[in-house]
C-alpha positions as CSV (number, residue, x, y, z in Angstrom):
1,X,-232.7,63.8,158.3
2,X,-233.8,65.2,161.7
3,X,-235.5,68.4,161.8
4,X,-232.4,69.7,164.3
5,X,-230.3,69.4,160.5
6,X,-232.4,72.2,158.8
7,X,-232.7,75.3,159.4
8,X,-236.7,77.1,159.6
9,X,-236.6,77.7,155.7
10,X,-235.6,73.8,155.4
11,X,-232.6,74.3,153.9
12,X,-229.5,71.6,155.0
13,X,-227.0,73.4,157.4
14,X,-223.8,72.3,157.6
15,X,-221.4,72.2,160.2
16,X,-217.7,72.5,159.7
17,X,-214.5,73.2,161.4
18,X,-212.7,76.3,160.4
19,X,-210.0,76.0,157.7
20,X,-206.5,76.0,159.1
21,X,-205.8,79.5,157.5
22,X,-208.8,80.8,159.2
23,X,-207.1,79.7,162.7
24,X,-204.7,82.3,164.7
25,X,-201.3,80.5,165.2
26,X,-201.2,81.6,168.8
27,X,-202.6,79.4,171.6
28,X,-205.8,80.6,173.6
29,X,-205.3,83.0,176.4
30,X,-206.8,80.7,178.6
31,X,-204.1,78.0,177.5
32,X,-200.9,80.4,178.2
33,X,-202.4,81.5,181.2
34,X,-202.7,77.8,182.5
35,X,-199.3,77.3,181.0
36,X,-197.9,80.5,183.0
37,X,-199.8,79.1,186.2
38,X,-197.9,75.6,186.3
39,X,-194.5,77.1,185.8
40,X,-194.5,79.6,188.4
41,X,-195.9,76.7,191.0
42,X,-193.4,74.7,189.7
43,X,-191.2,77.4,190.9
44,X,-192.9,78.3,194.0
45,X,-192.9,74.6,194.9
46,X,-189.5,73.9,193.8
47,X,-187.5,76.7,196.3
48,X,-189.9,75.9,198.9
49,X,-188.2,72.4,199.3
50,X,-185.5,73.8,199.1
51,X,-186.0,75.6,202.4
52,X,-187.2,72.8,204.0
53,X,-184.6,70.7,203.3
54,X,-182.1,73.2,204.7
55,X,-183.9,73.8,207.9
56,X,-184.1,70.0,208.3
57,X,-180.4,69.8,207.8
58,X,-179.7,72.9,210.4
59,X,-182.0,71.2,212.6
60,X,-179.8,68.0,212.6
61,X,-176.8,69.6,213.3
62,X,-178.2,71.8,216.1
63,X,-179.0,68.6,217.7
């Protein structure tokens, strides 16, 4: 055992991921904001082909 695995009165710590009832059930804020973030792009991206595609087709049919 490495001295990185006690702690300076040489006793054993142990690590140990929290217990599922310890968890919240609701996603990071970070996580919903990224979530929020790709939907409105999606959006944003979405009705802006839409506009281009319709000023392509009135500029076929001015010509």
């Amino acid at each position: 055992m490495s001295s990185e695995d006690k702690d300076q009165k040489g006793d054993e710590v142990t690590l140990h991921a929290p217990d599922s009832s310890e968890e919240s059930e609701e996603p990071p804020l970070v996580e919903v904001a990224g979530w929020a973030l790709l939907a409105i792009t999606a959006t944003v991206c979405s009705q802006l082909e839409e506009e281009v595609w319709e000023s392509a087709e009135l500029q076929e049919k001015k010509r």
